[in-house]
PyMOL Python script that loads the backbone (N, CA, C, O; Angstrom):
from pymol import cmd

cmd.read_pdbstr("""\
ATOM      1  N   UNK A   1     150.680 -39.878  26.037  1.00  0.00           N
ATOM      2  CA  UNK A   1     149.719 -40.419  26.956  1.00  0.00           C
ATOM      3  C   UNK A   1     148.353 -40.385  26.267  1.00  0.00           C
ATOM      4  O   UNK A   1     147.818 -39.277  26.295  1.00  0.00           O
ATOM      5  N   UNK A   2     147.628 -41.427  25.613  1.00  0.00           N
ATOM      6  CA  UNK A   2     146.607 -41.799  25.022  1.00  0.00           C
ATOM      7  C   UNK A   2     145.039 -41.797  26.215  1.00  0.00           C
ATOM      8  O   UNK A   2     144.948 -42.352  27.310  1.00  0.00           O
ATOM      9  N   UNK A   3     144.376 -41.270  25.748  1.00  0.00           N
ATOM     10  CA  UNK A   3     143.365 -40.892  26.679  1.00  0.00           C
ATOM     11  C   UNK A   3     142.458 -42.467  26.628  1.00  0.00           C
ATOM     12  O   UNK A   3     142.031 -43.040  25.626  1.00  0.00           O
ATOM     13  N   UNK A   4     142.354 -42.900  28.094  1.00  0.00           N
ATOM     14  CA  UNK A   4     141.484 -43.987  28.583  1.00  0.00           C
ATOM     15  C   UNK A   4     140.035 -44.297  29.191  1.00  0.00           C
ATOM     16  O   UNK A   4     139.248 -45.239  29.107  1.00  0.00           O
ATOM     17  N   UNK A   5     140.055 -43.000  29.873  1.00  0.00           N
ATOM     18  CA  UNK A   5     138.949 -43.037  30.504  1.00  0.00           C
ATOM     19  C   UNK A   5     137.595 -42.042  29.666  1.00  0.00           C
ATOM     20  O   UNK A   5     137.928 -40.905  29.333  1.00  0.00           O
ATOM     21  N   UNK A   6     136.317 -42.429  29.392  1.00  0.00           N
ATOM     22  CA  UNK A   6     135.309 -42.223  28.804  1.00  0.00           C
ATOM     23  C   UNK A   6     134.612 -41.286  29.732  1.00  0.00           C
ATOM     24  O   UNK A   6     135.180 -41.153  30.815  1.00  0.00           O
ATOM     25  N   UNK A   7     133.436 -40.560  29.548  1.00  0.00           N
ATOM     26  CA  UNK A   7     132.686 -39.490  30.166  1.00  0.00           C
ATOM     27  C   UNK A   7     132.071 -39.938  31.365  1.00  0.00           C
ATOM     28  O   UNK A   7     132.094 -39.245  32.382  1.00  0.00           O
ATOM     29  N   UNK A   8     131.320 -41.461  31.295  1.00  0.00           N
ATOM     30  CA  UNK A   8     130.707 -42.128  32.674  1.00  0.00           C
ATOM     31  C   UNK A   8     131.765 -42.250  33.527  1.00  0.00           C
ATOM     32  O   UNK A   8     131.556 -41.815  34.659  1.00  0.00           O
ATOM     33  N   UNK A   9     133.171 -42.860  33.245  1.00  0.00           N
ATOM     34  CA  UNK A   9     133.632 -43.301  34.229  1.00  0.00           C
ATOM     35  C   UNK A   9     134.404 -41.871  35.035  1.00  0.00           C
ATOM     36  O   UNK A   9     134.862 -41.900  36.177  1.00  0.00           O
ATOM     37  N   UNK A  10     134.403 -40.850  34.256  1.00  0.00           N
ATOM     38  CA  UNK A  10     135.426 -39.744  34.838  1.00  0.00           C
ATOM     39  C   UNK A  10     133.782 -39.384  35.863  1.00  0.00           C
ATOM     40  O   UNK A  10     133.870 -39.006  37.031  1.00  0.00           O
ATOM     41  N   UNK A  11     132.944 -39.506  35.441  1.00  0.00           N
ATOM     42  CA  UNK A  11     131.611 -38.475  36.562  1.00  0.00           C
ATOM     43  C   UNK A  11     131.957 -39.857  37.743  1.00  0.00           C
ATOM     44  O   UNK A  11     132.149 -39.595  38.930  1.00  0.00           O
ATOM     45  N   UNK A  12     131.996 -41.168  37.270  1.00  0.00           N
ATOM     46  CA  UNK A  12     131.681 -42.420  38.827  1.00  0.00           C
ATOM     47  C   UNK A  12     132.985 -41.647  39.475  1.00  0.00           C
ATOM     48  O   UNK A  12     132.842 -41.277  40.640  1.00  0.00           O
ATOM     49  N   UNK A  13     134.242 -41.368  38.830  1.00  0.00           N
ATOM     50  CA  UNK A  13     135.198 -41.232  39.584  1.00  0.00           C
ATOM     51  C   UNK A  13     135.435 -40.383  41.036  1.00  0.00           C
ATOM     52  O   UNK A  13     135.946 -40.638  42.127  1.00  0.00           O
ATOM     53  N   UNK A  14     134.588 -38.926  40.240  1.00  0.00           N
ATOM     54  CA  UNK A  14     133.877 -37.711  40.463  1.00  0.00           C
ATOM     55  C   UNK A  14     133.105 -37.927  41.840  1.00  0.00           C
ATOM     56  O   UNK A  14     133.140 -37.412  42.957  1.00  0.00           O
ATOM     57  N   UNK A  15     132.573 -38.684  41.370  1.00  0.00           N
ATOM     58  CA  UNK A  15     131.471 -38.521  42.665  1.00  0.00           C
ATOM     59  C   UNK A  15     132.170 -39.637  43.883  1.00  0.00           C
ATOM     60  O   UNK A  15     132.316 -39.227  45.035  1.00  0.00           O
ATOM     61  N   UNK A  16     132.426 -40.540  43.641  1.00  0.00           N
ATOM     62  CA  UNK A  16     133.284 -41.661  44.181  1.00  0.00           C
ATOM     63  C   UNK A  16     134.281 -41.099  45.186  1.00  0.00           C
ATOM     64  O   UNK A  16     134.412 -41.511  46.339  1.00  0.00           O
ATOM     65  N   UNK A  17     134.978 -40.097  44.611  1.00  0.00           N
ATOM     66  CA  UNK A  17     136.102 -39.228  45.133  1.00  0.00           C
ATOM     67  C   UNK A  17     135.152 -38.515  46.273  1.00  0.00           C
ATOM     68  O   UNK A  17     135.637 -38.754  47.379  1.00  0.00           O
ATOM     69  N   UNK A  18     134.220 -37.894  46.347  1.00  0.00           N
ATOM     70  CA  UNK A  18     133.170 -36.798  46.800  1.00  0.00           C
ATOM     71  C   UNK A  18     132.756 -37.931  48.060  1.00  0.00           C
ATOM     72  O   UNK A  18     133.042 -37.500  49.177  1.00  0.00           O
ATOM     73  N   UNK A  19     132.398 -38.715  48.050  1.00  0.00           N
ATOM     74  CA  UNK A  19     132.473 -39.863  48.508  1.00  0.00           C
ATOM     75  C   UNK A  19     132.925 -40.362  49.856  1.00  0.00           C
ATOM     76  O   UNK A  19     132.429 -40.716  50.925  1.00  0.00           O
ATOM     77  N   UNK A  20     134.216 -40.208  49.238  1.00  0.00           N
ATOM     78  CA  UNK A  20     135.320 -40.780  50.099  1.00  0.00           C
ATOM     79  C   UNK A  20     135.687 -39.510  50.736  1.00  0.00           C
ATOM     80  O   UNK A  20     136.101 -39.577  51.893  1.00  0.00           O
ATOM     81  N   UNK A  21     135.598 -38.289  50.130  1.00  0.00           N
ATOM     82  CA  UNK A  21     136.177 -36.902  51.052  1.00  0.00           C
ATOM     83  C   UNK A  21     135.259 -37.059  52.326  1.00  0.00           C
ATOM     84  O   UNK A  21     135.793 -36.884  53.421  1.00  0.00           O
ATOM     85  N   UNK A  22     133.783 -37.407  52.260  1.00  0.00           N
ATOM     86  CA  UNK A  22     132.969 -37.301  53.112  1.00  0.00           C
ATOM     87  C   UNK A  22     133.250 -38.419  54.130  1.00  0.00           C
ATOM     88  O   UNK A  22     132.920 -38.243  55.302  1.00  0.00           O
ATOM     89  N   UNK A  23     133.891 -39.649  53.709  1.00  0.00           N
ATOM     90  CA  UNK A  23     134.109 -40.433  54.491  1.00  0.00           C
ATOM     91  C   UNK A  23     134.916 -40.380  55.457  1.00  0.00           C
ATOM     92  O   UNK A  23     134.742 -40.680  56.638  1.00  0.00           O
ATOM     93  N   UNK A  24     136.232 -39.802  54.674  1.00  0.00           N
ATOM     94  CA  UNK A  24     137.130 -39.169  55.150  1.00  0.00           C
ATOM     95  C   UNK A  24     136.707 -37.893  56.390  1.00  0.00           C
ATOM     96  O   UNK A  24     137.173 -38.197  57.488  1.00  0.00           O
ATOM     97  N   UNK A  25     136.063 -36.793  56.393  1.00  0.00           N
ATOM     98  CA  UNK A  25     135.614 -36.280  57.392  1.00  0.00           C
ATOM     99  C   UNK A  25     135.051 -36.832  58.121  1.00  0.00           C
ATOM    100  O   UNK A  25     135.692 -36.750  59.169  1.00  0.00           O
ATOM    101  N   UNK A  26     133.847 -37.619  58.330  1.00  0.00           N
ATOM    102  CA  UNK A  26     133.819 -38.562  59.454  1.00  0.00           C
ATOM    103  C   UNK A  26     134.886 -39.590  60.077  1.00  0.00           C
ATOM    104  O   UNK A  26     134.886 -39.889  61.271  1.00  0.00           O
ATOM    105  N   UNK A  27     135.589 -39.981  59.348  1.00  0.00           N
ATOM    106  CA  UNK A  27     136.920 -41.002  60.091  1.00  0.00           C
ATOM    107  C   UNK A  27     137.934 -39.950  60.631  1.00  0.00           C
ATOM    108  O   UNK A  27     139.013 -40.292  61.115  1.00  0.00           O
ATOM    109  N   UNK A  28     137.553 -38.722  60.530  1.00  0.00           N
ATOM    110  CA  UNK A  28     139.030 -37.864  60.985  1.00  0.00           C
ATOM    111  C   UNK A  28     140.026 -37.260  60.130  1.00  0.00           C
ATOM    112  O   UNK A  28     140.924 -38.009  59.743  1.00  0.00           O
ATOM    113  N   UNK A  29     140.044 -36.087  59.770  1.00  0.00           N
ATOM    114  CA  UNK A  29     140.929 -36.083  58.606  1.00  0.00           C
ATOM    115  C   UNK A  29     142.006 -36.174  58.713  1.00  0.00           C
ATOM    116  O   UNK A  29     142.719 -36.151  57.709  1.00  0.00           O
ATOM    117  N   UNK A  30     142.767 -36.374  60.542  1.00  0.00           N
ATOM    118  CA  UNK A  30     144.170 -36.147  60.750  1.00  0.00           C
ATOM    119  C   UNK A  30     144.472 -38.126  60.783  1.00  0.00           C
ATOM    120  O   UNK A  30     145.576 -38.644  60.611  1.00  0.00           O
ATOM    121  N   UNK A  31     143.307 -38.805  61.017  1.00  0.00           N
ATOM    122  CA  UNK A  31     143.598 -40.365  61.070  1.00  0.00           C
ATOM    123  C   UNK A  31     144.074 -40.806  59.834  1.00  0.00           C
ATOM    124  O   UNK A  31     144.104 -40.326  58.701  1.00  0.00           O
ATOM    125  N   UNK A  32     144.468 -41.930  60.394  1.00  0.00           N
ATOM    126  CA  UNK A  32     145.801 -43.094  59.001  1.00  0.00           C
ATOM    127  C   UNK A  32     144.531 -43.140  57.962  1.00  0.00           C
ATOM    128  O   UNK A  32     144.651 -42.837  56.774  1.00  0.00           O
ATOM    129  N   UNK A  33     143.223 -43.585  58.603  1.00  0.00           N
ATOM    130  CA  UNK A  33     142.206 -43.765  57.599  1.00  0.00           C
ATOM    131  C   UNK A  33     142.161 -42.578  56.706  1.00  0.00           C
ATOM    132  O   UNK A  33     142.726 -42.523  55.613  1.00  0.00           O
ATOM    133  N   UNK A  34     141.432 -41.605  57.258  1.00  0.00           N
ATOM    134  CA  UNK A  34     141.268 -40.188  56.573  1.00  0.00           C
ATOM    135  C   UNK A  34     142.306 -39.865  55.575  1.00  0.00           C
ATOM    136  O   UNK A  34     142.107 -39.691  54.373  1.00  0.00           O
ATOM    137  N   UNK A  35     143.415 -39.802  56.189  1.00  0.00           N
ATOM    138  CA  UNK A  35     144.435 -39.350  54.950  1.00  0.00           C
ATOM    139  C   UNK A  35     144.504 -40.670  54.264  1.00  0.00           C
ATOM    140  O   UNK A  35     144.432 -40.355  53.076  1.00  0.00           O
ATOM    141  N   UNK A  36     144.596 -41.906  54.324  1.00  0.00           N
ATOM    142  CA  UNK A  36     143.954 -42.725  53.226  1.00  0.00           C
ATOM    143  C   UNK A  36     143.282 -41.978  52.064  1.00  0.00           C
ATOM    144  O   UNK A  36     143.662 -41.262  51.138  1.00  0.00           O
ATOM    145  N   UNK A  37     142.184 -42.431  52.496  1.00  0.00           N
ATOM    146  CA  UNK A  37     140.669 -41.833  51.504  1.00  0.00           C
ATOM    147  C   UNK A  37     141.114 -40.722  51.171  1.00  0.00           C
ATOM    148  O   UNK A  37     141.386 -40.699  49.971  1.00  0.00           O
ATOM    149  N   UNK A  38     141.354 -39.584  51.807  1.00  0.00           N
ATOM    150  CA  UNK A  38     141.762 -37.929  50.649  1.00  0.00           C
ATOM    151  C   UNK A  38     143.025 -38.445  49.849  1.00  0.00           C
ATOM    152  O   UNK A  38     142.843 -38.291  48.642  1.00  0.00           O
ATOM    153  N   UNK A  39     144.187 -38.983  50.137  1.00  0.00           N
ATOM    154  CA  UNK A  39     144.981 -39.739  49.295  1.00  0.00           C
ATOM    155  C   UNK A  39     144.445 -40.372  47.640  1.00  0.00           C
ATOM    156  O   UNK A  39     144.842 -40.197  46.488  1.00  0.00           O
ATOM    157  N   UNK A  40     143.280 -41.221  48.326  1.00  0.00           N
ATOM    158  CA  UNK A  40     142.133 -41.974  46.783  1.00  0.00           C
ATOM    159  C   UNK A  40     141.618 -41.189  46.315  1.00  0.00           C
ATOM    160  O   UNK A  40     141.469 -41.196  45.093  1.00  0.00           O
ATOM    161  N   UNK A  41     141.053 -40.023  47.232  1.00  0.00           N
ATOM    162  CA  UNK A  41     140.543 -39.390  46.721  1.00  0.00           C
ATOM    163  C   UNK A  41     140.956 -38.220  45.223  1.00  0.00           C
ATOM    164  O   UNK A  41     140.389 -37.971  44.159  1.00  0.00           O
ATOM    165  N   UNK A  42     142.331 -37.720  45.945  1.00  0.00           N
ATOM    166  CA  UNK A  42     142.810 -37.182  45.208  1.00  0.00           C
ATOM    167  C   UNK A  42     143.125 -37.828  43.773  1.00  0.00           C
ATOM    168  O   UNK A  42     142.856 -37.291  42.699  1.00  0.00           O
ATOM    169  N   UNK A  43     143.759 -39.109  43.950  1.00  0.00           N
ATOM    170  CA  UNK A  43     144.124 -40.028  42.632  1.00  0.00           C
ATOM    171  C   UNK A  43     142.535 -39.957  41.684  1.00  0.00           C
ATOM    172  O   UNK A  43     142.506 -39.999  40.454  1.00  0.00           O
ATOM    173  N   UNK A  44     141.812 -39.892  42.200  1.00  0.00           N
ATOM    174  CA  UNK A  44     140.821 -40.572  41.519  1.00  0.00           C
ATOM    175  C   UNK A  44     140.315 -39.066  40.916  1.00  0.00           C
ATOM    176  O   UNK A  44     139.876 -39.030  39.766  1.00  0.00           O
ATOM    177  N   UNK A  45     140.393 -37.768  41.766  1.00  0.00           N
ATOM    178  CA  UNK A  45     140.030 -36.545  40.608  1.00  0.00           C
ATOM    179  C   UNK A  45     141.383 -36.636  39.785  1.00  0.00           C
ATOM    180  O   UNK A  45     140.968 -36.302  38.675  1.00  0.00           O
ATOM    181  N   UNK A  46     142.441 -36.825  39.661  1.00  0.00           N
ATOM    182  CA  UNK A  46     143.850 -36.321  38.795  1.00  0.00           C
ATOM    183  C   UNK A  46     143.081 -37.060  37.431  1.00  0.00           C
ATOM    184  O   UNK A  46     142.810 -36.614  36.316  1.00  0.00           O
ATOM    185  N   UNK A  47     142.877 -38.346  38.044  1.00  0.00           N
ATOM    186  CA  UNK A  47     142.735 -39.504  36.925  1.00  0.00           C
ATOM    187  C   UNK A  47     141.909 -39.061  36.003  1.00  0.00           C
ATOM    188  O   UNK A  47     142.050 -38.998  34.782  1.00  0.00           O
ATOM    189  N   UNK A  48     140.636 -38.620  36.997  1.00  0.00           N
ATOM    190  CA  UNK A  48     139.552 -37.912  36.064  1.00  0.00           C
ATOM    191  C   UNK A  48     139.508 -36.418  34.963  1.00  0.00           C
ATOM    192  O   UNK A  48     138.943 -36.081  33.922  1.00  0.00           O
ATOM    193  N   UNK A  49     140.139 -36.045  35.604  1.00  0.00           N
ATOM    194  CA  UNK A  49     140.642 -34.453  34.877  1.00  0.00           C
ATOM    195  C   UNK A  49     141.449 -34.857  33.666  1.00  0.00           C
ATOM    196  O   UNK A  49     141.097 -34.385  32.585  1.00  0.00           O
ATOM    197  N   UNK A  50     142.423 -35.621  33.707  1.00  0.00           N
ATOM    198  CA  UNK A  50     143.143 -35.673  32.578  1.00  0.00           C
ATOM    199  C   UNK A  50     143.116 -36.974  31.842  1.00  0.00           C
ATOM    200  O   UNK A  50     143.992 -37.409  31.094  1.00  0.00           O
ATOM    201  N   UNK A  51     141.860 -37.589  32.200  1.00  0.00           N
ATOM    202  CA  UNK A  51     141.213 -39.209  31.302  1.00  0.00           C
ATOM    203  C   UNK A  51     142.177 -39.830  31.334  1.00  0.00           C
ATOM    204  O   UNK A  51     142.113 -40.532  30.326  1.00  0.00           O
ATOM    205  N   UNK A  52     143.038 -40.042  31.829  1.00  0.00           N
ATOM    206  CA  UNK A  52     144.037 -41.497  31.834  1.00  0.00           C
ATOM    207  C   UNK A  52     144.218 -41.426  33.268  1.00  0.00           C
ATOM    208  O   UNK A  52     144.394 -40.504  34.064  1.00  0.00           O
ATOM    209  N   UNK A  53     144.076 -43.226  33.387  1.00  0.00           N
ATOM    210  CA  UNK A  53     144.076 -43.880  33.872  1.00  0.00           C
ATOM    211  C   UNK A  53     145.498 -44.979  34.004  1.00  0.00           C
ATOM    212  O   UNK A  53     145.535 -45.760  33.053  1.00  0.00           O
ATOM    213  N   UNK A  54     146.760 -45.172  35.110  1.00  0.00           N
ATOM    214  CA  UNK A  54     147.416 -45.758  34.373  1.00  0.00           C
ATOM    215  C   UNK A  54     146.970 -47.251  34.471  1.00  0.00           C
ATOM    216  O   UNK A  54     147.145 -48.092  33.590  1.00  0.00           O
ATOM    217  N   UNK A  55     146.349 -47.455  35.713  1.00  0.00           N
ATOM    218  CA  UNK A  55     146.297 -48.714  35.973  1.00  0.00           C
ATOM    219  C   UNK A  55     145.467 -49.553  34.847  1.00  0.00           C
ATOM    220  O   UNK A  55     145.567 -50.780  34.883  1.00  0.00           O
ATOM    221  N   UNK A  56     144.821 -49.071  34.057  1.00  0.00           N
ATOM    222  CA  UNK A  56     143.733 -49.711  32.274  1.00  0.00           C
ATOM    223  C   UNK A  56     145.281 -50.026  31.612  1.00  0.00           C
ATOM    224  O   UNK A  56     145.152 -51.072  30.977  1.00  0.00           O
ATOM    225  N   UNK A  57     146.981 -49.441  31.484  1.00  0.00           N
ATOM    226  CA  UNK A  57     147.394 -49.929  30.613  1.00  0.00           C
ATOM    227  C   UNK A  57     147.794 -51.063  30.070  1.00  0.00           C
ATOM    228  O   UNK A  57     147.804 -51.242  28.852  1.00  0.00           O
ATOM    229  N   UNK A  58     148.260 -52.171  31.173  1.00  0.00           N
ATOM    230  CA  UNK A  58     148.423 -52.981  31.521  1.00  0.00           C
ATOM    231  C   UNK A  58     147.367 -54.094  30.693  1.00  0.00           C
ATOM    232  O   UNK A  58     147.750 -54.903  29.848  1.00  0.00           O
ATOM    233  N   UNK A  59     145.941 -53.912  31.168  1.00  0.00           N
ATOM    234  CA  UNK A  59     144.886 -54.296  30.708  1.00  0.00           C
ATOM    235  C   UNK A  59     144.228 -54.111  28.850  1.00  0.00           C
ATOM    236  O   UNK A  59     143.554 -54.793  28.078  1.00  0.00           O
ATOM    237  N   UNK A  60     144.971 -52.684  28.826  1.00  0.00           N
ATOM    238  CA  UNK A  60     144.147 -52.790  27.686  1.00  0.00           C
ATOM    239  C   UNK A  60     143.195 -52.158  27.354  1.00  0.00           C
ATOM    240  O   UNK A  60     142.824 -51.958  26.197  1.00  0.00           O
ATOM    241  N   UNK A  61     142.661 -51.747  28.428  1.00  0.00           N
ATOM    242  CA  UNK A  61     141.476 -51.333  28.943  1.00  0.00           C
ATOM    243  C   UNK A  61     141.168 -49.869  28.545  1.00  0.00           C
ATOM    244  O   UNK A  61     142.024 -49.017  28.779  1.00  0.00           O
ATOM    245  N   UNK A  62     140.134 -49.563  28.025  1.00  0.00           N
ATOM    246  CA  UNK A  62     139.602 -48.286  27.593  1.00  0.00           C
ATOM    247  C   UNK A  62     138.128 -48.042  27.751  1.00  0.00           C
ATOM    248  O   UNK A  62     137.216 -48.692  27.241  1.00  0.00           O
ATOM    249  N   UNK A  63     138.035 -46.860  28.644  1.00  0.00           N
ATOM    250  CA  UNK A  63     135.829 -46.816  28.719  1.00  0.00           C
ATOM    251  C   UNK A  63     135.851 -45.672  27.637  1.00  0.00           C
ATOM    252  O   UNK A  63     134.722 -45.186  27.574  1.00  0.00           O
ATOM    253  N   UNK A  64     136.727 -45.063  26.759  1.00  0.00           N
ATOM    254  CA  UNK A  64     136.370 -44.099  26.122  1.00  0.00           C
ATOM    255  C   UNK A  64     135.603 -44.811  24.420  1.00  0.00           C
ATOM    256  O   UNK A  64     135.908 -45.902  23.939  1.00  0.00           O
ATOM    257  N   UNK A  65     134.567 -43.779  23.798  1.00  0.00           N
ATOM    258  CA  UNK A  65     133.971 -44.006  22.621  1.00  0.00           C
ATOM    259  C   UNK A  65     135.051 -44.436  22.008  1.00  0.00           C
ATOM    260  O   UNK A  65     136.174 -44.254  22.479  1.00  0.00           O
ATOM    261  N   UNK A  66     134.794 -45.146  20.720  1.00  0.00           N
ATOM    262  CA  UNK A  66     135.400 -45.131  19.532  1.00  0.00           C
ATOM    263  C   UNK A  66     135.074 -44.189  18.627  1.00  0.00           C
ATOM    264  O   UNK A  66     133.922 -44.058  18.215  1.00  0.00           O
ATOM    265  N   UNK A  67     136.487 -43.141  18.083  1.00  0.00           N
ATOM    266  CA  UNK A  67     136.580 -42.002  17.515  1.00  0.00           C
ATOM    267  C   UNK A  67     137.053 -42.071  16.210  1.00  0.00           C
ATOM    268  O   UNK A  67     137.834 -42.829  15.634  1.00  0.00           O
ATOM    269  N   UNK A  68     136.453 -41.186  15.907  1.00  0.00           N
ATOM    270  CA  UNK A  68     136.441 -40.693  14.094  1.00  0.00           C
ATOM    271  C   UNK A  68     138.001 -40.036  13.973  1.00  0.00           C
ATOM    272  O   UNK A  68     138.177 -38.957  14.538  1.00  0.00           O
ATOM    273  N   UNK A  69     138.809 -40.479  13.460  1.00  0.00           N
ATOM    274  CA  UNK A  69     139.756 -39.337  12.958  1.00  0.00           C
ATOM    275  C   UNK A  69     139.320 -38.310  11.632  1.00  0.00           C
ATOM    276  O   UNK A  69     140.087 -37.422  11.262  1.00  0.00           O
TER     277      UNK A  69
END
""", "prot")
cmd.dss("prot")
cmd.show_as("cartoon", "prot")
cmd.util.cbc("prot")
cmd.orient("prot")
């Protein structure tokens, strides 16, 4: 598993997630909505913690630097 996601996008994810928890407490946390959003929410810290992303593979897609071996 090749790492995808770069330092900006793991903090947007971060906070994005933070976000949606809050949204999530106002919509109810026991509502279809609420557990929605903590659902995204959760995906979106996993994603961030361990920089891949699967949905970029498909694409191609990488926000990480280009690295020196």
């Amino acid at each position: 598993m090749k790492k995808n996601v770069g330092n900006p996008d793991r903090l947007i994810r971060i906070l994005l997630a933070l976000a949606l928890v809050v949204w999530a407490w106002f919509a109810g946390m026991g509502s279809i909505l609420g557990v929605v959003l903590l659902v995204v929410a959760v995906v979106l810290v996993v994603t961030a913690s361990i920089s891949f992303c699967p949905l970029y593979l498909p694409f191609g897609l990488s926000t990480r630097g280009h690295t020196k071996n």
